[in-house]
Every structure is written in structure tokens, then in C-alpha cells.
Backbone as ProteinMPNN parsed JSONL, in Angstrom:
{"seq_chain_A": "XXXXXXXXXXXXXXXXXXXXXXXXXXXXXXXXXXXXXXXXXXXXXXXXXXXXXXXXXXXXXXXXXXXXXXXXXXXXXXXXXXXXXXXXXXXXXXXXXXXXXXXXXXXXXXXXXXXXXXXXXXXXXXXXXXXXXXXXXXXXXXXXXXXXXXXXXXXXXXXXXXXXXXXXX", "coords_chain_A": {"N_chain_A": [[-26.112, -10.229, 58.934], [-27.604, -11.074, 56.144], [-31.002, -12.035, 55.164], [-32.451, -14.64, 52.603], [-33.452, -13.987, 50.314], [-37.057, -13.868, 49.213], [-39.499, -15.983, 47.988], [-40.204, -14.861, 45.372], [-42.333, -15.001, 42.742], [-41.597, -14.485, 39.247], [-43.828, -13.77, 37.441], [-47.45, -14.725, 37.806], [-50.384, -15.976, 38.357], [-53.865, -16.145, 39.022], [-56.557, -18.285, 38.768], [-59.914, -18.998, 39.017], [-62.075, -22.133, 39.643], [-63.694, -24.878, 39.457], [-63.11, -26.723, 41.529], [-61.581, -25.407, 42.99], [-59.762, -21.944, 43.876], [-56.916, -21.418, 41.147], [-52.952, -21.48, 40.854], [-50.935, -19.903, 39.392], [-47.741, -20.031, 38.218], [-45.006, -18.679, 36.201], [-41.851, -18.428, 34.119], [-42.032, -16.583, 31.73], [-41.892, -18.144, 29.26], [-42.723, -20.164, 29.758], [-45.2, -22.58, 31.65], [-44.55, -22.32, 34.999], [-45.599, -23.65, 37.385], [-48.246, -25.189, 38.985], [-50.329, -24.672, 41.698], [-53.227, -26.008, 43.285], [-55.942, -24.018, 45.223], [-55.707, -25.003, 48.635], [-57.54, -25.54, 51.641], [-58.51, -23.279, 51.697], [-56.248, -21.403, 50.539], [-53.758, -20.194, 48.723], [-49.848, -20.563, 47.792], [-48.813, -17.457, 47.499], [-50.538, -16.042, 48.138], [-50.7, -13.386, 49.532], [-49.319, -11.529, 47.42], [-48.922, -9.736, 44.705], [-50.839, -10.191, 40.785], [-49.379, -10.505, 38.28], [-49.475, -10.914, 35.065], [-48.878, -12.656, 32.154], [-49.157, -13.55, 28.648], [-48.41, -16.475, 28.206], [-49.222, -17.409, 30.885], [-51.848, -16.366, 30.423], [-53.156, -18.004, 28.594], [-52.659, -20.48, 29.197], [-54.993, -19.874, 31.377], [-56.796, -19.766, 29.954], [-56.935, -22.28, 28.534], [-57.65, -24.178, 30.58], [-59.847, -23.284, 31.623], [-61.501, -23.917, 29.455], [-60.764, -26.711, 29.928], [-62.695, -27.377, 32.311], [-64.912, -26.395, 31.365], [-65.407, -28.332, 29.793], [-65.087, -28.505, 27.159], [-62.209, -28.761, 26.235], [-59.668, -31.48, 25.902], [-56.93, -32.008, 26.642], [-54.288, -30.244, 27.051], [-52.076, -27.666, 25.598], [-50.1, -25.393, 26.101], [-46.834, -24.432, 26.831], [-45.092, -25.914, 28.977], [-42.453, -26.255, 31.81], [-41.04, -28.486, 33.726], [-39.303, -29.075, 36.786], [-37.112, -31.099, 37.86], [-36.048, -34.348, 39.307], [-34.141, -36.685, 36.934], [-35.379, -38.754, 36.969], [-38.06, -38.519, 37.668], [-38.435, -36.905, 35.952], [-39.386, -38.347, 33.832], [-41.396, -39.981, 34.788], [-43.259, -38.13, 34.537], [-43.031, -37.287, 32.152], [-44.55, -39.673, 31.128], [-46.763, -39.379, 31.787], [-48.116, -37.696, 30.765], [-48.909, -39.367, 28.256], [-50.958, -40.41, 28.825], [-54.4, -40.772, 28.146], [-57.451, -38.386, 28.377], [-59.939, -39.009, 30.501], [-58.999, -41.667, 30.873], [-57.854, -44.131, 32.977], [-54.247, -44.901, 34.778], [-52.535, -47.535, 36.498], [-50.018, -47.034, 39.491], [-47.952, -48.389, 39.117], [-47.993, -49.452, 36.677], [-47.413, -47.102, 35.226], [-44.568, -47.062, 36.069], [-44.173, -49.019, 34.927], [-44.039, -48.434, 32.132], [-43.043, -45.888, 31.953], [-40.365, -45.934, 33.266], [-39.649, -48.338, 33.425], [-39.386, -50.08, 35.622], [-41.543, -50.952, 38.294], [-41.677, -49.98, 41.22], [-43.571, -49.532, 43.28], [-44.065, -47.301, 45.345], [-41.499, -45.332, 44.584], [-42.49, -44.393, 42.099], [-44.789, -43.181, 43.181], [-43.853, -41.311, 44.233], [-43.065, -39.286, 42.585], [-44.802, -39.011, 41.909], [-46.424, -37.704, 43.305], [-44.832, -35.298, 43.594], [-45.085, -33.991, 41.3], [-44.911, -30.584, 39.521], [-47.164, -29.466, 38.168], [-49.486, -30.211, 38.638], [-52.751, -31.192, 37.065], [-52.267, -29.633, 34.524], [-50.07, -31.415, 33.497], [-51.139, -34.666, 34.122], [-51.651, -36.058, 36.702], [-54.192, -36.682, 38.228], [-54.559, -38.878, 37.175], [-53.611, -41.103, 37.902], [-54.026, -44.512, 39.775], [-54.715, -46.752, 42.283], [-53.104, -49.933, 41.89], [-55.763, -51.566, 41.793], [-57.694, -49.933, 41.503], [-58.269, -48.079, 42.735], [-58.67, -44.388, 44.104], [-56.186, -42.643, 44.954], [-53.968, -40.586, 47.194], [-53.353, -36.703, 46.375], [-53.089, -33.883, 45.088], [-52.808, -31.808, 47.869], [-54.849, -31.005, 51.208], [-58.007, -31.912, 50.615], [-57.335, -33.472, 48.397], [-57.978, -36.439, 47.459], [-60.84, -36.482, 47.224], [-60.351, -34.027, 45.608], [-59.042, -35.813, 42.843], [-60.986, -37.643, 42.785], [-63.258, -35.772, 41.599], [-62.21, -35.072, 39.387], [-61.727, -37.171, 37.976], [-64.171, -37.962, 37.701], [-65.744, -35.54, 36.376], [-63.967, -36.323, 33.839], [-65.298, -38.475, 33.034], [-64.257, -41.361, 33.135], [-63.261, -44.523, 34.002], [-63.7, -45.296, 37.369], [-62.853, -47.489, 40.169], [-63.213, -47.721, 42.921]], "CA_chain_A": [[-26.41, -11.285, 57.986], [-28.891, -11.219, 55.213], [-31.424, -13.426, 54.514], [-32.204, -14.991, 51.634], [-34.587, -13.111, 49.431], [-37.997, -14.764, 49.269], [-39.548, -16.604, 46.607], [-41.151, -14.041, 44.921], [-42.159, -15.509, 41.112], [-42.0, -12.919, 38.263], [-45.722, -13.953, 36.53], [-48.092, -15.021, 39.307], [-51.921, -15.374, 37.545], [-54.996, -16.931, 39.761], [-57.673, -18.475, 38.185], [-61.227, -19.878, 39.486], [-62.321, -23.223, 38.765], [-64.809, -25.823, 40.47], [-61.774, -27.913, 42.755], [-60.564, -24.061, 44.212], [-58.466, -21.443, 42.904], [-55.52, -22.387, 40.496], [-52.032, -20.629, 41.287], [-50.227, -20.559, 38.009], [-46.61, -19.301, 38.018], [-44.452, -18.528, 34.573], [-40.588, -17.781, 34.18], [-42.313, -15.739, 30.819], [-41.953, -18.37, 28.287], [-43.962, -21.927, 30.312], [-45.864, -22.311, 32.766], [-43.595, -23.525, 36.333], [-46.123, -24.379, 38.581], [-49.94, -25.065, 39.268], [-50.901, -24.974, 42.602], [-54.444, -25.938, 43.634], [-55.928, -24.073, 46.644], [-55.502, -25.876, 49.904], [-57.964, -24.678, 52.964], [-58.418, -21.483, 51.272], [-55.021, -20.25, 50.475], [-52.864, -20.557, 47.868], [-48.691, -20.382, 48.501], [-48.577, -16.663, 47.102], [-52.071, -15.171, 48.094], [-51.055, -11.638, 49.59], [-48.45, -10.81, 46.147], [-50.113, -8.905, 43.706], [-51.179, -10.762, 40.049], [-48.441, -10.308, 37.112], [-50.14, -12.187, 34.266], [-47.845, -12.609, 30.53], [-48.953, -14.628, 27.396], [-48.284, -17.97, 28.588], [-50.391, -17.861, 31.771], [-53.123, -15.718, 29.917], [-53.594, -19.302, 27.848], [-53.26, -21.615, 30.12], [-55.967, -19.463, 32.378], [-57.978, -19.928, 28.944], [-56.946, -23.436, 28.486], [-57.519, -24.512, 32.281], [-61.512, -23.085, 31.579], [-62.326, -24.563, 28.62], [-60.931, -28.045, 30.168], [-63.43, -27.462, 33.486], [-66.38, -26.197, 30.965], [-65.62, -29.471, 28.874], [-64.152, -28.506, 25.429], [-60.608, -28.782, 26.086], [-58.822, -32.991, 26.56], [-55.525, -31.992, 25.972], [-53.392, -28.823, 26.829], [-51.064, -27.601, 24.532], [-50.009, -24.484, 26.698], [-45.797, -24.885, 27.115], [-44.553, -26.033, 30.405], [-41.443, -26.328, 31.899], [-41.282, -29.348, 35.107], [-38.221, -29.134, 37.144], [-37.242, -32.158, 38.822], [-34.913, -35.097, 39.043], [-34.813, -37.182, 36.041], [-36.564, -40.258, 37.413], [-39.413, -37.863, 38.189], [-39.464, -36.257, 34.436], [-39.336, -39.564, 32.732], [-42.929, -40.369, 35.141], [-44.323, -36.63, 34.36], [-43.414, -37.497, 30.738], [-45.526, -40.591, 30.767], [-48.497, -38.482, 32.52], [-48.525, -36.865, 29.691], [-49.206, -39.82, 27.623], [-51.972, -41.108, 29.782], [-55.492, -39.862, 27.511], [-58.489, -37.527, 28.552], [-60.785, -40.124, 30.562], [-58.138, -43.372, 31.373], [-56.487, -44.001, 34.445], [-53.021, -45.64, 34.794], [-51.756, -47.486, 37.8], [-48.964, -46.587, 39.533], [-47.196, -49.44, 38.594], [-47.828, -49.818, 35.358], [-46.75, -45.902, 34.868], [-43.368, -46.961, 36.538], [-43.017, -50.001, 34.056], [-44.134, -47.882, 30.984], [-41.969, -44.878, 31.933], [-39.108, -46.035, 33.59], [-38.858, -49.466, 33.275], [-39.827, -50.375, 37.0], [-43.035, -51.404, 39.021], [-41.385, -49.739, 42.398], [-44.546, -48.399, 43.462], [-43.562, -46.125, 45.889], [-40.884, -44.423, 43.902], [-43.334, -43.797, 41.376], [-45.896, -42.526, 43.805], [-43.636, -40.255, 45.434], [-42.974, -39.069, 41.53], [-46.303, -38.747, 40.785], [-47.011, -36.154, 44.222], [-43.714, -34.037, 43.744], [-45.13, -33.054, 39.974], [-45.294, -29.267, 40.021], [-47.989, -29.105, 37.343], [-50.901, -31.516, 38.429], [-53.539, -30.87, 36.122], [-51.419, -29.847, 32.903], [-49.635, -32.967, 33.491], [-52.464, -34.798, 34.747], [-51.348, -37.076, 37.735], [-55.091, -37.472, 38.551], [-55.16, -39.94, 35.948], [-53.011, -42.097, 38.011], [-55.011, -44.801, 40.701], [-54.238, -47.934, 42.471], [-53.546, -51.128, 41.014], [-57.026, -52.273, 42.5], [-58.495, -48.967, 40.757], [-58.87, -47.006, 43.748], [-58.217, -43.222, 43.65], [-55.775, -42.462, 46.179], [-53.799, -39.233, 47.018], [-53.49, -35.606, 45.628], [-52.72, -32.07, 45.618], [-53.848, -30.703, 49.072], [-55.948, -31.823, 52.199], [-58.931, -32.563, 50.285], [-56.981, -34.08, 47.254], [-58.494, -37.611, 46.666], [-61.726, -35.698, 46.977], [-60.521, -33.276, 43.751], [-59.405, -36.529, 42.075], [-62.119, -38.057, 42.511], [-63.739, -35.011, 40.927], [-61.319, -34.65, 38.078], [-61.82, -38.48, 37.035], [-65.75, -38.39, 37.017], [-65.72, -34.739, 34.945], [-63.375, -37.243, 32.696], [-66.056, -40.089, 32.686], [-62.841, -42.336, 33.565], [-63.856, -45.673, 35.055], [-62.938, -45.295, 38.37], [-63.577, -48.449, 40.776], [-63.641, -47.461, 44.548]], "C_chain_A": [[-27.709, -10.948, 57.261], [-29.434, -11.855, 55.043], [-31.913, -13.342, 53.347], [-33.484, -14.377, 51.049], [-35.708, -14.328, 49.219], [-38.468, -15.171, 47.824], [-41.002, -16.269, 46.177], [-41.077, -14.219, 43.198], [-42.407, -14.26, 40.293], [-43.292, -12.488, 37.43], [-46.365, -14.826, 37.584], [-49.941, -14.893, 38.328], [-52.497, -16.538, 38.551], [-56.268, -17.216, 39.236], [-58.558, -19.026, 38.94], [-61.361, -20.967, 38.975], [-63.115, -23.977, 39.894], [-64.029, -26.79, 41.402], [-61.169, -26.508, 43.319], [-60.179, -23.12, 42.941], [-57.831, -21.846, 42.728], [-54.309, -21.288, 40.403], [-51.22, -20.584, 39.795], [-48.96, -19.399, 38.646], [-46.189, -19.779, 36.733], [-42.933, -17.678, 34.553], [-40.715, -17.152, 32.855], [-42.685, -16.752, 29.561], [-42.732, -19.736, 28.345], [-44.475, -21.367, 31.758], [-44.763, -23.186, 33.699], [-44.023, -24.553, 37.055], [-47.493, -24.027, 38.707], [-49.936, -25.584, 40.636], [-52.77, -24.719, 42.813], [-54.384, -25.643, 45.233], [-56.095, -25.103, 47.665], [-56.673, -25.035, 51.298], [-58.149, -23.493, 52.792], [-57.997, -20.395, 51.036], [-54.587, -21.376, 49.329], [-51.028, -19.887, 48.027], [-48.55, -18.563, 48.555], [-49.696, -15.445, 46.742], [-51.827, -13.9, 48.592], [-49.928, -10.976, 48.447], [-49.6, -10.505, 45.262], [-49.922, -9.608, 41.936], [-49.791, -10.318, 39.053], [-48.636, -11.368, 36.575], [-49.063, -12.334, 32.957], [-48.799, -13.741, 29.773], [-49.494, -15.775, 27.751], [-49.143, -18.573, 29.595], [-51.734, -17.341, 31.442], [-53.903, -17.219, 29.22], [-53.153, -20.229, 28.45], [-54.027, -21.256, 31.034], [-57.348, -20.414, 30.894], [-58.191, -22.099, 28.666], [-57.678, -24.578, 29.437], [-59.616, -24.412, 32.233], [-62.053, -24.089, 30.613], [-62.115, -26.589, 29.169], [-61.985, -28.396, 31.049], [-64.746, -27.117, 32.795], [-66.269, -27.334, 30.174], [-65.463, -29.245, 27.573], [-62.997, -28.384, 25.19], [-60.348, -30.582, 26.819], [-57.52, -32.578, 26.533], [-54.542, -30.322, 26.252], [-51.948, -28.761, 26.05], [-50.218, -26.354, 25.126], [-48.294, -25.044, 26.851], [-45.503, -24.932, 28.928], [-43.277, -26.472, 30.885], [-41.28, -26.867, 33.302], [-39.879, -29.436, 35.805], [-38.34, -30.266, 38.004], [-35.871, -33.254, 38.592], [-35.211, -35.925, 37.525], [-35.63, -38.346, 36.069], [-37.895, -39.078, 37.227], [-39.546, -37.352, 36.545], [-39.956, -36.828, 33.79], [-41.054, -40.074, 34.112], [-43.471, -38.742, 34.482], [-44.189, -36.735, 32.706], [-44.351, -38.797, 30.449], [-46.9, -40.173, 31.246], [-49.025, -37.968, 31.402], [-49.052, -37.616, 28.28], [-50.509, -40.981, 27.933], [-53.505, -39.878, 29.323], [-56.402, -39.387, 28.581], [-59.129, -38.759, 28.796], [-60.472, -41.849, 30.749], [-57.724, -42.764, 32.295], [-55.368, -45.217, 34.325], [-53.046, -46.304, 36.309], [-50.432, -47.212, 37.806], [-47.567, -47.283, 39.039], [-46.918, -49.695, 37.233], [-47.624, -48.43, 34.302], [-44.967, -46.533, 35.152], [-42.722, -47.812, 35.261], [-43.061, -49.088, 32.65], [-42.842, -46.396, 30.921], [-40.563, -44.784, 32.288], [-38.965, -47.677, 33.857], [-38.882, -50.324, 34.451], [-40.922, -50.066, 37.658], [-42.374, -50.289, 40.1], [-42.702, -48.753, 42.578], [-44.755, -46.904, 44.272], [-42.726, -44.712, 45.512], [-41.957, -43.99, 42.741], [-44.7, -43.001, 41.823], [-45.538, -41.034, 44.378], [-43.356, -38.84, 44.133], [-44.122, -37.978, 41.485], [-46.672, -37.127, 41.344], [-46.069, -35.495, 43.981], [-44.187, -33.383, 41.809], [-45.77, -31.795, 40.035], [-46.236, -28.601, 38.726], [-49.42, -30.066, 37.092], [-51.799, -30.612, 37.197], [-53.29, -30.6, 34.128], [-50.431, -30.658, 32.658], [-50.513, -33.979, 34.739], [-52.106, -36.471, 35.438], [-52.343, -37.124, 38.305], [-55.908, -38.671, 38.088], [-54.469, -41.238, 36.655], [-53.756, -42.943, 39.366], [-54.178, -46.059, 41.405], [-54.035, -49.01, 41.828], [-54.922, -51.97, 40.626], [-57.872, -51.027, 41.497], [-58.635, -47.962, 41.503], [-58.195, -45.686, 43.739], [-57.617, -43.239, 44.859], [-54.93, -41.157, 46.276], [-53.178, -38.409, 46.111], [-53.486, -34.827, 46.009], [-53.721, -31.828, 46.843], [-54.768, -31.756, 50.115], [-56.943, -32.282, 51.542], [-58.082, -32.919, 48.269], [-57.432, -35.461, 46.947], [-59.956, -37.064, 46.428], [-61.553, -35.195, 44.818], [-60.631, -34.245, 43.063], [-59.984, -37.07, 41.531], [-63.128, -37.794, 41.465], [-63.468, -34.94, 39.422], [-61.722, -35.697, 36.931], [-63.134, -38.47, 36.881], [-65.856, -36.953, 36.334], [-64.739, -35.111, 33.773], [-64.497, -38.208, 32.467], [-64.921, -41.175, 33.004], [-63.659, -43.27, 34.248], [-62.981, -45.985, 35.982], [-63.809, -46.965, 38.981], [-63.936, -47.958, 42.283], [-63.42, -45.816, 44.778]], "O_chain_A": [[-28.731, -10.587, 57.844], [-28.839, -12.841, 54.609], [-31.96, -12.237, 52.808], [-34.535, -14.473, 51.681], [-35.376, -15.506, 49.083], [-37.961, -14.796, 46.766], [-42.129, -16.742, 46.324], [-40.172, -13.79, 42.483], [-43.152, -13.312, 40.539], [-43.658, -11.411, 36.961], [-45.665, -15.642, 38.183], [-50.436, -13.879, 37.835], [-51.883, -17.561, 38.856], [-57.105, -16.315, 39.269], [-58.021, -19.745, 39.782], [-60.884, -21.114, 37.849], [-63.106, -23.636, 41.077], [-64.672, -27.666, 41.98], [-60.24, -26.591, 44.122], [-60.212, -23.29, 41.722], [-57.449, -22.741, 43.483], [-54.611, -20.207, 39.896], [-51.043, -21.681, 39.267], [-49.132, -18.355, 39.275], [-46.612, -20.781, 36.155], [-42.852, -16.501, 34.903], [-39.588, -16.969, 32.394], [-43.614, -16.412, 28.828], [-43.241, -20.315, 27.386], [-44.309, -20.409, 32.514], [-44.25, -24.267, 33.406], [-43.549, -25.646, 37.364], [-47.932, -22.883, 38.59], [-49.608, -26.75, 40.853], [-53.416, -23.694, 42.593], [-53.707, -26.149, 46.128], [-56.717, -26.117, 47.35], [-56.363, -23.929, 51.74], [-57.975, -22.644, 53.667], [-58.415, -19.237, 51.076], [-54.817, -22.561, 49.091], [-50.946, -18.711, 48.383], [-48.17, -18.162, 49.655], [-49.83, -14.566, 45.891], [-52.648, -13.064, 48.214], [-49.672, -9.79, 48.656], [-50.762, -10.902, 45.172], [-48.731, -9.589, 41.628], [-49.194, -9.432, 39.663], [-48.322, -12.485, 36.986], [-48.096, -11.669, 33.329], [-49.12, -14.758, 30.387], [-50.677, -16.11, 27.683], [-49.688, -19.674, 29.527], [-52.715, -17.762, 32.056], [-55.107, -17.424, 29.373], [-53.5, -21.227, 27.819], [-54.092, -22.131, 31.897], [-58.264, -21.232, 30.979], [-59.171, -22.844, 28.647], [-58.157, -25.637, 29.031], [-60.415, -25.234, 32.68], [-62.896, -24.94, 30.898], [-62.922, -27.486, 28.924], [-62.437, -29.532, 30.9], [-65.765, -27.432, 33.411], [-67.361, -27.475, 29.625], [-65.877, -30.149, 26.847], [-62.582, -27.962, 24.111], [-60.731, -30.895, 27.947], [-56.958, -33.601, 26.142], [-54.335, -29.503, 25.357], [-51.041, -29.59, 25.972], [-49.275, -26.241, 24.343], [-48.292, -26.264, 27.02], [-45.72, -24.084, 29.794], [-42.879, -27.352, 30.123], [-41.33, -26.028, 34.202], [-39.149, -30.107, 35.075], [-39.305, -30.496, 38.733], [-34.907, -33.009, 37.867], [-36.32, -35.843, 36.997], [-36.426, -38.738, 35.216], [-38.599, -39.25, 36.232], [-40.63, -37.407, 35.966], [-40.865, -36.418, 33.068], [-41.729, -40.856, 33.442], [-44.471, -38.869, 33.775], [-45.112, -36.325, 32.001], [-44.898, -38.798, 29.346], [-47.961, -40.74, 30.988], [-50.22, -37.83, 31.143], [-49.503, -36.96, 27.341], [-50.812, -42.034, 27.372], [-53.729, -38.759, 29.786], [-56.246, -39.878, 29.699], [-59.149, -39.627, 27.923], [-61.215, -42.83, 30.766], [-57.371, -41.614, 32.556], [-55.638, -46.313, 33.835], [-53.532, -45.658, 37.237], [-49.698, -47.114, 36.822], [-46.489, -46.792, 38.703], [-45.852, -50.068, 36.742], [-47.641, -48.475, 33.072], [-44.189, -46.329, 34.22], [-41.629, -47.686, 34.709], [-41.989, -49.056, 32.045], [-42.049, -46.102, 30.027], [-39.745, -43.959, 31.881], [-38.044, -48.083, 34.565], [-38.347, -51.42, 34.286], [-41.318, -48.9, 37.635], [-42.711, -49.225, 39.581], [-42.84, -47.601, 42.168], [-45.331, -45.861, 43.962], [-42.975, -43.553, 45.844], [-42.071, -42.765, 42.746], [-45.463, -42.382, 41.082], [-46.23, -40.091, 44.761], [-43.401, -37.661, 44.484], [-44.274, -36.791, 41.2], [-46.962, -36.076, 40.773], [-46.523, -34.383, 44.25], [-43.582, -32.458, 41.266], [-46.918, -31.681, 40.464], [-46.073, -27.441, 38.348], [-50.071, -30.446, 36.119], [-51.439, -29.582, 36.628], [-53.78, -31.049, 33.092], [-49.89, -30.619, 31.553], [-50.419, -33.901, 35.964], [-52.232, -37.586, 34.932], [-52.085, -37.678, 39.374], [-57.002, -39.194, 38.3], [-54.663, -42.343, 36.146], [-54.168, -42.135, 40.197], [-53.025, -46.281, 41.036], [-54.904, -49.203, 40.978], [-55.156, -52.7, 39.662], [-58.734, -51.467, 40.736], [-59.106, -46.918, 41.05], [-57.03, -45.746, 43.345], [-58.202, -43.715, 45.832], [-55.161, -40.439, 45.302], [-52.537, -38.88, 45.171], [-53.789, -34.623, 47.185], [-54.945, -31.7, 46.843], [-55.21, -32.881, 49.881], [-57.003, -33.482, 51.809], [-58.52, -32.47, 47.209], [-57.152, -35.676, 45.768], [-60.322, -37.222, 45.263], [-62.009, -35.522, 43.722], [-61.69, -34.369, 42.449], [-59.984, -37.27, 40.317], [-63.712, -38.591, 40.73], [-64.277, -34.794, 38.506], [-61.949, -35.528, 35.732], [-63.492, -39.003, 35.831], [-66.219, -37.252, 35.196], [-64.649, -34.348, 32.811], [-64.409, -38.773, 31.377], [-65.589, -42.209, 33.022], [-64.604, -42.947, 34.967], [-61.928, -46.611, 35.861], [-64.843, -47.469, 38.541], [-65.121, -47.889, 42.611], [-63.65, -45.31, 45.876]]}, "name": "protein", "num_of_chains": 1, "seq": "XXXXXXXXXXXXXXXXXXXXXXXXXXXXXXXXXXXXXXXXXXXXXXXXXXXXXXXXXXXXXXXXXXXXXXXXXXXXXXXXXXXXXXXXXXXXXXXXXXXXXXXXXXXXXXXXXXXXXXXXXXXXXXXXXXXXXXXXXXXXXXXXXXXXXXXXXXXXXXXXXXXXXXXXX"}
């Protein structure tokens, strides 16, 4: 028996940034997936770099948002998911540089339902935090609550005060 060939991505680029390294994968023509390191690894840390185009500018994009002259990425991306989940990752995307949403009031704006849970569970399965920016999203109360990785309300935390965002707790 064979097993199943591993999940080895064809563009693989690692960038630095002040919340960890950032994992970018690219099927050539968007970006797939941003992982932020976790504990000091990232999913695809002993494969070797294969950069293209697309992750060359969102490495560039990704800097200038963390040195503060980028609100907005324009970089193409491509989110795989169910469609409940695209229809929240498309309202992430309409959530500005420096606001936060609750989760609730993402669910009613994007899909038409408060269910906070389903929209929470939305929010963590999006495979492009940052260039669809699900640290914009908080409690009803205001409070930042979780995020990519063991120290993820931490990053958020981070993410929303290098936004100026009025966080409450």
C-alpha cells in the first residue's frame, strides 16, 4: 500500500514580521494560505522556499502593512472553504483598517444570522488571517478573544493597537 503523498505546496515564501514568521503558500496565481508562527514553527519549516510573483507582493505588501503604510491589501487571494464560511471571509474583507466588528453583527451583515458560534467557528477556519483580517473581529462586549496560534489573542491584541482600533478589554 502507498501512502498518500504529503502536502507538499508548489510556492512556499516565509516572511518576518513583529507577531512571528508568516508562512505564505501560492497555487502561482493567489495567495492559499497565511500561517502565523506558532511556538516557533511554522506547518512547512524543514521544505525549502519556492517564492513566484504573487507571494513576492504579498511579502512586500505584508511589510509595508507592519511598517504602517499599507490599510488595505490588494495582493489576489484565493480562500477555500464552505460557502457559509466565504460569505463571513467576504465580509472580513469589508471590515476597514482600525474598526472592529462583532461576531454577531458580522453574521447578521454577512449572512443574515447572529449565530455566534457559527460565525466564530467561520471566523478561526479562515486560511488567510491577516489578508482577510479576522483580527478585526471582537466580542459583542468589545473584548478581543481568540486567534491564530497559542499566543493568538495576544497577536490580536497586537494587530488592533498597531490599527489604533478601539479595543475595550
Amino acid at each position: 500500500m502507498i501512502d498518500a503523498p504529503f502536502d507538499i505546496p508548489e510556492y512556499l515564501a516565509v516572511v518576518p514580521s513583529p507577531i512571528g514568521r508568516l508562512e505564505l503558500l501560492s497555487d502561482d496565481d493567489t495567495v492559499t494560505r497565511l500561517v502565523i508562527e506558532d511556538d516557533g514553527s511554522l506547518p512547512h519549516d524543514d521544505l525549502p522556499r519556492r517564492t513566484n510573483p504573487v507571494l513576492d507582493e504579498a511579502a512586500a505588501q505584508l511589510c509595508e502593512y507592519f511598517d504602517g503604510t499599507r490599510r488595505e491589501f490588494t495582493v489576489p487571494v484565493t480562500a477555500t472553504g464552505t460557502a457559509f464560511q466565504r460569505a463571513i471571509w467576504d465580509g472580513l474583507t469589508l471590515v476597514p483598517y482600525g474598526s472592529v466588528i462583532s461576531y454577531a453583527a458580522l453574521g447578521s451583515t454577512a449572512v443574515g444570522t447572529r449565530g455566534g458560534r457559527a460565525v466564530g467557528r467561520a471566523v478561526a477556519a479562515n486560511p488567510l488571517p491577516l489578508l482577510i483580517p479576522s483580527h478585526r473581529v471582537v466580542s459583542t462586549r468589545g473584548a478581543v478573544t481568540g486567534f491564530s496560534g497559542s499566543q493568538g489573542p495576544a497577536i490580536k491584541r497586537w494587530l488592533l493597537e498597531h490599527e489604533r482600533a478601539e479595543i475595550v478589554v
